[in-house]
N, C-alpha and C positions, 0 to 999 in steps of 0.2 A: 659369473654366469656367461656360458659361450653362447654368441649368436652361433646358430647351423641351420641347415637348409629345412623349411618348415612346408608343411600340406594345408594350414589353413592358420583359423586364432588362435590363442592359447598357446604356444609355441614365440620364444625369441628368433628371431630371423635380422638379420643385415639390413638397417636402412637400405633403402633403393638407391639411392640417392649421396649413399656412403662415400665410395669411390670418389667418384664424381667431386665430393666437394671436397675431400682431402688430399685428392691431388693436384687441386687446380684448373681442371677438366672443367667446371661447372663456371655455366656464362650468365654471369646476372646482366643486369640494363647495361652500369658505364661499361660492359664488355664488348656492347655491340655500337657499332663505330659506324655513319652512313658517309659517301661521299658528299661532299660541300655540308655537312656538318657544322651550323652554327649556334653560337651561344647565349642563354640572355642571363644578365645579373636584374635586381630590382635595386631601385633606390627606394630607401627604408626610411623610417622616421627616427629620427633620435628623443625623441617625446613621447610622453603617455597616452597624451590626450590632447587634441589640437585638431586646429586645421590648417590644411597647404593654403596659405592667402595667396601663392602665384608659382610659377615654377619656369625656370629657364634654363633649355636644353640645348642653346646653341653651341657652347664649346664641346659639350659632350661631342653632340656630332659631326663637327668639327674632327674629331679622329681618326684620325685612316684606321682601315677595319670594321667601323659601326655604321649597320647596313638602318637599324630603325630605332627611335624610342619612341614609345607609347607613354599615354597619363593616364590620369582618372577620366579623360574627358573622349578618350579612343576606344573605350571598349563598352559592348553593350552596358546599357542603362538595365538591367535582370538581377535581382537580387536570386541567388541560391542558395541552398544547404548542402553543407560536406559531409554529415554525419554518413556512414556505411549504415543505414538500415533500411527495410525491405521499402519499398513501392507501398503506400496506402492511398486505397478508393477514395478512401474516406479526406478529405480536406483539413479537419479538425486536428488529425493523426498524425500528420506530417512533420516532417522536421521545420523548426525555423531557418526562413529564405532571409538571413540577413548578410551574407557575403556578396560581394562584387569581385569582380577580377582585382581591379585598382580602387582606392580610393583616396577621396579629397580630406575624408574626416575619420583621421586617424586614433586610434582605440586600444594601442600598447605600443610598447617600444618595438620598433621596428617591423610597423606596419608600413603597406606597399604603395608608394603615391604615383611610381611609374616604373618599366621596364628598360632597358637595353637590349639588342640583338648585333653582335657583333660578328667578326669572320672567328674568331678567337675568344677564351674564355679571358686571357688578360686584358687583350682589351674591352672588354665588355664592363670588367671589374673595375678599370681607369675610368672609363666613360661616365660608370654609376657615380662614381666621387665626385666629378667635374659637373652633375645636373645640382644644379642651385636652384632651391627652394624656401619662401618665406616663412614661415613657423608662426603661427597664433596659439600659442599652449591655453590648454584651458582646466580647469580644479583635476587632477590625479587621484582617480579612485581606485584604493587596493586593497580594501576590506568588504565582504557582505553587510556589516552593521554600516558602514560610512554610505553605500551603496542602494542600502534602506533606509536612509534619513530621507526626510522632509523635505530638505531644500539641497538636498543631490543634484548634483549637473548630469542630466539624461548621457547617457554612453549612445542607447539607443532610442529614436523617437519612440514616445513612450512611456518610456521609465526603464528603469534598470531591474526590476523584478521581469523574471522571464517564467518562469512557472511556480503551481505551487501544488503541493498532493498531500490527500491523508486516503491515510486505512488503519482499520481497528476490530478486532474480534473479542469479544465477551468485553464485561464490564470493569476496565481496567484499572480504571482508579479506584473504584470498590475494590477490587483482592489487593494490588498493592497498599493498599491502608489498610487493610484485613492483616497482612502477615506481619509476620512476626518481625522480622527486620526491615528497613526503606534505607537502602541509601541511594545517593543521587553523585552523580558526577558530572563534570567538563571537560569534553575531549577536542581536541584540535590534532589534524593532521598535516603535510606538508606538500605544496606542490612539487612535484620530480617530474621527471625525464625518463624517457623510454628507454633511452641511449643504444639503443640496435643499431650494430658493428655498420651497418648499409645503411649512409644516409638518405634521403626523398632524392630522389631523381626519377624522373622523365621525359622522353623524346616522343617528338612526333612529325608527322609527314604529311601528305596528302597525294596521291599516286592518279587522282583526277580532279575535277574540279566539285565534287560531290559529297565526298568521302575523306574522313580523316583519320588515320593511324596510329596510335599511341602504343608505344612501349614501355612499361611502368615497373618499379619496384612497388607491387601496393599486394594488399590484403583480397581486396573486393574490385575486380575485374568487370563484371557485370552491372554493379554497382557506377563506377567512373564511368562506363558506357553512357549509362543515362543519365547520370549530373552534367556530364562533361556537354549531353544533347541539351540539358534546361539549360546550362549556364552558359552556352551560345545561342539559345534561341532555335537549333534545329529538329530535324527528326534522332534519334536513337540510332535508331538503323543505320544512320550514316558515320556513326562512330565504330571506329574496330580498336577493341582493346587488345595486348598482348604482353601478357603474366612471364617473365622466366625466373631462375633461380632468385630467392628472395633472401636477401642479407636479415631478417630476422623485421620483425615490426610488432610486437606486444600488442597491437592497438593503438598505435600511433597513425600505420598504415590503413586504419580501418575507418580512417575521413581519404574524401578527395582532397589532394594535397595540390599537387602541381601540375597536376593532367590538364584543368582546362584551360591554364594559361598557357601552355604550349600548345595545346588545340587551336586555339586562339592566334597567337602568334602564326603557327605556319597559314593558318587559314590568310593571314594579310599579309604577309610575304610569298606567293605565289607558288604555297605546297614546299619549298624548302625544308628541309629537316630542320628543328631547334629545337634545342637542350634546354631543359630548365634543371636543375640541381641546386639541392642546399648545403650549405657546408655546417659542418656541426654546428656552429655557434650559431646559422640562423635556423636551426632543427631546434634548439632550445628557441627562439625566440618567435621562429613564425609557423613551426609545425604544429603538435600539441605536447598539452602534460596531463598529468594525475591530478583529480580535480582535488582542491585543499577543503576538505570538511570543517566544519564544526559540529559537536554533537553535546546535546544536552539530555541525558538519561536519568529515569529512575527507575528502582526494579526492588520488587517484594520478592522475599524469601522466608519459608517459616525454620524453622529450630530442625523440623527433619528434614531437610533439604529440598522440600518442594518450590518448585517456583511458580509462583501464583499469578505475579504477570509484571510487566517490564513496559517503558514508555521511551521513546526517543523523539529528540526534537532535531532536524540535520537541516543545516543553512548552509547550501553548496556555490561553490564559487567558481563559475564558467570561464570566469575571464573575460575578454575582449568579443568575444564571439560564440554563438549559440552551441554551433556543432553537436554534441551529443548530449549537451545541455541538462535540461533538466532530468531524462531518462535515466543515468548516470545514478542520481539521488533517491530515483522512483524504483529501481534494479535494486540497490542494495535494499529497501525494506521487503524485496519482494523474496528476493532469496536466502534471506537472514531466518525468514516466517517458518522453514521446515523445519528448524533446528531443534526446536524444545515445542514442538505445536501443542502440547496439551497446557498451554499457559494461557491467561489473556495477552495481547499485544496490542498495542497502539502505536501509529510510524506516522509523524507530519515531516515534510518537508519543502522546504524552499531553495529555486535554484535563481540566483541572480548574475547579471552583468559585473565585471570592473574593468579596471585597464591592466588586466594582469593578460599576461602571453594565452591563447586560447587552451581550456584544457579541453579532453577528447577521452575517446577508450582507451583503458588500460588492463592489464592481464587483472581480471579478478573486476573487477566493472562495478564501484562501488560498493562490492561485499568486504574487500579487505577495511575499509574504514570503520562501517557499520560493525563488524566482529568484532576490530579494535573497541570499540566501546561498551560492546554485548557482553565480551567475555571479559571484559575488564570488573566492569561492573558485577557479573556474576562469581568470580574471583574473591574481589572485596567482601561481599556479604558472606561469600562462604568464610573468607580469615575473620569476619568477626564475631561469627557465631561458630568459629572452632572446627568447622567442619572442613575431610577433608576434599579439596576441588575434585578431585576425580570421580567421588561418591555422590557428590551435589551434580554434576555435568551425566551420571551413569542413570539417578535417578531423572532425570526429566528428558533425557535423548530420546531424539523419534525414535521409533520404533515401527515393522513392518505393521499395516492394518490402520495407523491414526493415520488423520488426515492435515490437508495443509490448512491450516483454520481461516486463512484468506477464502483459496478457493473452494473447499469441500473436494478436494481431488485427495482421493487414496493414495497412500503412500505405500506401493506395494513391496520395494527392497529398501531395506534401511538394515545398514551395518554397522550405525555408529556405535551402540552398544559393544559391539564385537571390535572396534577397531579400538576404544579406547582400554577395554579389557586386556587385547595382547599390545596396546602399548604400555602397558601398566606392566607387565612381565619383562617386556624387551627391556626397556628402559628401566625398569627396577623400581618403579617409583618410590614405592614404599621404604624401602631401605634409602633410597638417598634424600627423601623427603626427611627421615627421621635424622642422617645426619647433618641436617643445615638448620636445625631445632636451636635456638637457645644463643646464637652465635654473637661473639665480640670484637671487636680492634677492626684494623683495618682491610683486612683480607678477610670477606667473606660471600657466601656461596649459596646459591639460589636454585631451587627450580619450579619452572611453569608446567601449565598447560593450557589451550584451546583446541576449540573445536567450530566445524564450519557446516554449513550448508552451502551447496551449489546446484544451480538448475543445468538442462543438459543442450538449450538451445532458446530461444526467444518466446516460441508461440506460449500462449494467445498473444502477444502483444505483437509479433510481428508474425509475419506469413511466411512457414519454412517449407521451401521448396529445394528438391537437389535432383539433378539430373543427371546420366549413367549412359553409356556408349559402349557398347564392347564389341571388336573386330578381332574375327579370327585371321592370321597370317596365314602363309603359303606355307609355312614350318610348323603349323601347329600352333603356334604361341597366339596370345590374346592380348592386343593393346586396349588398354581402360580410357577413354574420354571422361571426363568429367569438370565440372564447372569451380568445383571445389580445389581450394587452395591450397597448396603446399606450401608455406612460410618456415618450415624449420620445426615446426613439431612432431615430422612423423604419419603425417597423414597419410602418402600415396603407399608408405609399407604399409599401414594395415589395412589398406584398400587393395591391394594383393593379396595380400593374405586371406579376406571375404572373399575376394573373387576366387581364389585357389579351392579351397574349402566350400564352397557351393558348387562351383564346375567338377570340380575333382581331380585335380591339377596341382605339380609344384609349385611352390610358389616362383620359384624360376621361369617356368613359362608364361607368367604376368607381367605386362609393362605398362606400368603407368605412365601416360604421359604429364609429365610435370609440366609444360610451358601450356597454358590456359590464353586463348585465343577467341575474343566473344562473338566472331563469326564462325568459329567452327563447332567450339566443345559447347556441350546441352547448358543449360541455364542452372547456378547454383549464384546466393546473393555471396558468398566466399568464407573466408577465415575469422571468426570472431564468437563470441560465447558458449566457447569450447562446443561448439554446435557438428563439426563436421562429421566424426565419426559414428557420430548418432542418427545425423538426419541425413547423410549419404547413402547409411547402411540400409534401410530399405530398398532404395533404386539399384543398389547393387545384387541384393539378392533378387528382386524379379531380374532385373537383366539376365545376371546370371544363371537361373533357373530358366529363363525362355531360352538362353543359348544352350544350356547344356543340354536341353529339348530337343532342340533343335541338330543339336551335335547327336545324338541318340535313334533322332527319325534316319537322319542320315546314314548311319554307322547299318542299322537296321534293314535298308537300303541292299546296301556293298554286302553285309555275311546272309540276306535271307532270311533274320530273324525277328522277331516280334520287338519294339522299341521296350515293350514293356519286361520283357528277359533281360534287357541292356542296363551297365552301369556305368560310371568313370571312374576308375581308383588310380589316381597317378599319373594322370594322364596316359591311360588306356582305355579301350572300351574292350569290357569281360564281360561273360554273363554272370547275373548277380548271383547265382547257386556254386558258382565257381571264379572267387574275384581275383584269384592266385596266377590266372594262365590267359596271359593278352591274347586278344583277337586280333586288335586291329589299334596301332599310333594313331593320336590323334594326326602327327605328321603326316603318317599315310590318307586319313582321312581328308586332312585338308587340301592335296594336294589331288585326290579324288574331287573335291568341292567344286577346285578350281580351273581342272583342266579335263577331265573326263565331257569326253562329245557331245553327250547328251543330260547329262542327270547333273543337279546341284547348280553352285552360284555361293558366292562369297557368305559366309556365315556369320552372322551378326544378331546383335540383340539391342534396344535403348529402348529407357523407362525413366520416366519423369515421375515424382511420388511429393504430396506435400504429406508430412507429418504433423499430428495433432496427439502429440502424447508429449511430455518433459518432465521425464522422472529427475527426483534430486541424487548429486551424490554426497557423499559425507566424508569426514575424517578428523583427524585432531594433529596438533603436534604436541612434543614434550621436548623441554630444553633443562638443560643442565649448564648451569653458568658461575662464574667468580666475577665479584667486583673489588679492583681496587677499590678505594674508595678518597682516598687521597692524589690518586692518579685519574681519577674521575675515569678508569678503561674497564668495556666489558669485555671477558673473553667466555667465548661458550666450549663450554668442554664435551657435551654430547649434544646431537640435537637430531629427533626421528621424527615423521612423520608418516602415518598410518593414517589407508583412504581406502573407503568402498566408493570406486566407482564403477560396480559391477562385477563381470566377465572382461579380465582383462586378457586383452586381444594380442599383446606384443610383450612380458614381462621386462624385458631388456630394457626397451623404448618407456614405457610406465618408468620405472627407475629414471630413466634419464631426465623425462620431466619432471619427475616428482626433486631430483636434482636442484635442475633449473629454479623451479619457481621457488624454492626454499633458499636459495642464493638471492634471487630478488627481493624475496622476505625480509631475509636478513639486511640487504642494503637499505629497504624500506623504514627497516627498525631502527639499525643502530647509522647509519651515513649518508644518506641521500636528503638532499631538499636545493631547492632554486632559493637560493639565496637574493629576495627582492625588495630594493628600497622602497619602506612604505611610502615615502612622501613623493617620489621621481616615479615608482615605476620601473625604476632599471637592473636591469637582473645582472646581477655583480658575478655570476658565475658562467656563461652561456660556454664552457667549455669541459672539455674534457680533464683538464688539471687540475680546474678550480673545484669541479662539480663532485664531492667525492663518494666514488661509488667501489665496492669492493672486487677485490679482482682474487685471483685463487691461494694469494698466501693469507689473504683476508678471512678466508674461511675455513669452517672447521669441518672437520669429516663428516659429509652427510647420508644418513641412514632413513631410509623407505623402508616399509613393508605394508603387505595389501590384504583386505579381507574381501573376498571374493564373495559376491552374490550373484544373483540370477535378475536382472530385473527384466519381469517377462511382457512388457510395453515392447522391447529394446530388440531390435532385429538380431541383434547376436550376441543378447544378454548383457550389453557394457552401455556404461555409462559416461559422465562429461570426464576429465581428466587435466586436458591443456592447462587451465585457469586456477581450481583449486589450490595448488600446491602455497600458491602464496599468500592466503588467504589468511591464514592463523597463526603465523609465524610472527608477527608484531605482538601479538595479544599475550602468545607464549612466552615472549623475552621480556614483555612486558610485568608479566608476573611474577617470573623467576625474581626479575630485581627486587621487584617491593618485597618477593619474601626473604631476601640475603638483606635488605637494607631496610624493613620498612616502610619507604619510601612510593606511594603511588604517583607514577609520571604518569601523567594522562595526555601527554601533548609530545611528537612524533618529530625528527627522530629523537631517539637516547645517545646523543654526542655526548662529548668530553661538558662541551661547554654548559648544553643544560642538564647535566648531573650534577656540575659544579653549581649550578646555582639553586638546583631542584636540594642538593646535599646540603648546602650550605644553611636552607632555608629551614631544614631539617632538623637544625644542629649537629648531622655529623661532620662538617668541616667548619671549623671557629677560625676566628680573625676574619 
């Protein structure tokens, strides 16, 4: 498919953004370089769980070069929260305030007891090694069950339970006892790494004595604003965040990471510039990860494949620190619920402390583990009552008109029916299903399926607000302000594209400005639960419909004719009975706007909109796979994944995500996990070598295709997108295997090594 020049949605178009980062053009944070530029490293803990009983920083600074070190005992006494979600009134709502800048009593390996600030980043790094600190280690918790005992050493004053949640519709232990089959399973997942190509870095400044500056590689711009104000103690106002090209962040980026401790820092060094930056291995160890599930399910099924209702129990594992905590565990039951809503459902969960590395957001927020055990489970009951999975998944999919049995919200487009029907033809299923029937030795060959639900942004639980700027230039062209985030998915093209297509305009003559600047661009809380393109898309059609108004009164103006005769096609103004033969450029117009003696004035439009609608989107994937079986290697030989997320707006860009996260999928399933000693705490991988995650000879041809719906909630009929793709791709490889082997793994990844011992256990490999 060729990107070409596009008028509005629906149409592939050239990232904006294209050029720019394929040439090297494109300036993320460590691009921008201040005069007297200095550096701070952190001294870290080499312990789980402990406390500093004293710390001595005299040789340190002793170094020529090292202009400060700070402790736990220099920076505000203000407990914060890093999670990225909105501002709540409400008290109760709020995220847990359990971080400090520094601390004394440390809660994973290579937690922070003090800083450095040197002229130079090596020295900074020397300095950190030469600060000597006492170590009191205390009991090492790396489990949610060791973490819910009784005589658990508290991580947090307290106790180490940090929330707990149920929800339940219809009577569920009644139908699954009623049906015909019950099976119950145990699933376990693994904590991972985001591993986005851009590690955390940020700088900051101060340009009075008032005000402080931050330049960040993050997700949520507006967000750091105001944490980075709680977790100093000041007004908002006085913080200025500033977003440029963004090396990629999953949801890693979606906590305040290392903003306020450079806000911090310059603030006590006299407004100086200083750099905080992670280097990978402490990106594994002090940023965040993928929080590790446990899930305990049961689910009824009768003989025709209806499913009568399903139970999960999920014990989530935070780690060292709240951050997006229990939300995280209370998300996936929430958007598990539209998938099959004419069932009963029951969803408990628990989100606890340990001294594991903090986990955070990650692409898919909980739903990818919950699936893992949805579709597993539904899977099993279908092979043992013979049925097959595609038929069992066709009969119980939402459908447009049922509702979400949580909330009683209609479900107005649902496609899943449609998506797993043409992936049943793409894929063949039927025929390759039939030849992996009956199979023996050691080469043999599987395939799956799952299927997902995904919401399209937060609300109700959180408050989605996005704000829209549009300036017309001296040339006609339109630059888009906006609060919303660019990280690498795509967003600012199909925010052109909207804008194009309601003004009436190439998409050419749209320019997004990508660098987000929180005193300038209108308010949007940023990048995170595939929320942008949905809950932007309102503010940009009013904006753009007041400008194009406005562009029209004008134009009406200049030829003498009624606004109401006047149209845009292409950026020209025609009359609508004749759209073939321009009157008047908008160039010429603009340039009337702006210099003409008496009449006009700079043309613009801005609209701030909260949304209160979150339709779901859907889809499934299918995998087609071989297992050695004495080599313990999975190789996938097809694998598609088919999604209604609406009207899709950019088909190029759709591909490409739907790409992406099926690549992450796949490392989620068969290669990825932090490798963490249960007894120490210490994570034996914090690297790139160690950590293995798949890179492109690793994988196999990946195939998309989309069923298009309308969902008329949706300012331009499209839905979530970013998040889903990775969603079902465990669950699918998942199934492939047990059905070429028998074998049901229920526990993440499917390495060499637990096949071999998942195999072994089996009796397909003896000795």
């Amino acid at each position: 498919m060729e990107a070409r020049e596009a008028t509005g949605t629906g149409e592939s178009y050239l990232r904006v953004d294209a050029i720019a980062k394929v040439t090297g053009r494109a300036r993320y944070t460590d691009d921008y370089v201040m005069a007297g530029m200095c550096y701070a490293k952190y001294v870290r803990s080499p312990i789980a769980h402990g406390y500093a009983n004293s710390i001595n920083c005299d040789e340190a600074r002793n170094l020529p070069g090292v202009l400060a070190i700070f402790t736990w005992e220099d920076v505000p006494d203000i407990p914060f929260a890093t999670a990225g979600h909105a501002w709540s009134l409400e008290e109760g709502k709020r995220d847990v305030a359990d971080r400090r800048l520094l601390t004394r009593h440390v809660r994973h390996h290579g937690d922070a007891v003090a800083i450095v600030v040197a002229r130079d980043e090596l020295t900074a790094e020397k300095a950190a090694q030469r600060v000597k600190v006492d170590w009191q280690p205390l009991p090492v918790i790396t489990t949610p069950q060791a973490a819910l005992a009784a005589d658990a050493a508290e991580i947090h004053p307290g106790g180490n339970l940090l929330r707990q949640g149920e929800m339940s519709t219809g009577n569920v232990e009644q139908e699954i006892n009623a049906a015909d089959y019950l099976i119950e399973g145990h699933f376990q997942t693994p904590v991972i790494q985001h591993c986005h190509m851009e590690s955390v870095t940020s700088f900051a400044w101060m340009e009075d004595d008032s005000r402080i500056s931050i330049v960040s590689s993050t997700q949520i711009p507006h967000i750091v604003r105001r944490v980075v104000g709680q977790a100093l103690g000041i007004p908002w106002s006085c913080v200025r965040v500033i977003k440029p090209f963004v090396g990629g962040g999953f949801g890693n980026k979606q906590d305040v990471l290392e903003e306020p401790m450079a806000a911090f820092l310059t603030s006590k060094l006299g407004g100086i510039p200083v750099k905080v930056s992670l280097s990978r291995e402490e990106c594994f160890l002090a940023s965040r990860t993928r929080h590790a599930f446990t899930i305990d399910g049961q689910l009824g099924l009768n003989q025709d494949g209806t499913l009568k209702g399903y139970r999960l129990d999920v014990l989530s594992n935070t780690g060292a620190y709240a951050s997006h905590g229990h939300s995280i565990a209370s998300a996936g039951g929430n958007k598990v619920a539209y998938l099959y809503p004419r069932s009963a459902y029951a969803y408990r969960s628990t989100t606890c402390y340990t001294n594991l590395p903090s986990a955070g957001a990650m692409r898919g927020y909980g739903a990818p583990q919950v699936i893992f055990a949805v579709e597993s489970l539904l899977d099993d009951a279908a092979t043992a009552l013979g049925l097959d999975p595609v038929d069992v998944r066709l009969a119980n999919a939402a459908r447009e008109g049922d509702k979400n049995p949580l909330t009683g919200k209609t479900i107005y487009s649902a496609g899943l029916p449609e998506c797993l029907q043409k992936g049943r033809e793409l894929f063949e299923w039927d025929k390759r299903r039939a030849e992996c029937q009956g199979q023996q030795g050691n080469i043999r060959r599987g395939v799956g399926v799952a299927c997902f639900s995904y919401t399209s942004n937060t609300w109700p639980v959180g408050v989605e607000i996005s704000g829209v700027r549009l300036l017309m230039n001296q040339d006609g062209t339109i630059n888009v302000q906006s609060g919303a985030t660019e990280i690498g998915q795509g967003a600012d093209t199909v925010f052109a594209q909207m804008v194009a297509e309601t003004v009436g305009v190439p998409v050419s003559m749209v320019h997004v400005i990508s660098t987000q600047d929180t005193d300038i661009t209108p308010f949007d809380p940023g990048a995170f639960a595939s929320r942008q393109s949905y809950v932007v898309a309102p503010a940009i059609r009013k904006a753009a419909e007041q400008l194009r108004d406005k562009i029209l009164a004008s134009a009406a103006v200049i030829l003498h004719q009624l606004s109401s005769k006047l149209t845009l096609v292409n950026g020209n103004i025609v009359l609508t009975d004749r759209p073939l033969i321009p009157l008047l450029s908008l160039k010429e117009l603009a340039l009337d706007a702006f210099y003409h003696p008496e009449r006009g004035g700079q043309l613009s439009a801005e609209c701030s909109v909260k949304t209160m609608t979150n339709p779901p989107a859907f889809g499934c994937t299918f995998v087609d796979l071989t297992i050695d079986i004495a080599l313990c290697k999975v190789t996938i030989n097809r694998i598609l994944n088919v999604h209604d997320s609406g009207h899709i707006l950019n088909p190029l860009l759709a591909e490409g995500q739907v790409h992406g996260g099926m690549g992450m999928g796949i490392g989620w399933a068969l290669f990825e996990e932090m490798i963490i000693d249960a007894q120490s705490g210490l994570v034996r991988n914090p690297n790139l070598l160690d950590y293995k995650m798949p890179t492109m000879p690793d994988l196999p041809d990946l195939q998309s295709a989309f069923v298009e719906t309308q969902e008329p909630q949706s300012a331009y009929g499209h839905k979530s997108l970013g998040e889903p793709p990775i969603i079902p791709v465990a669950a699918a490889i998942r199934n492939a295997v047990k059905m070429a082997t028998g074998v049901a793994i229920n526990t993440l990844p499917l390495t060499p090594k637990r096949l071999f011992e998942e195999f072994h256990q089996a009796g397909l490999i003896k000795g």
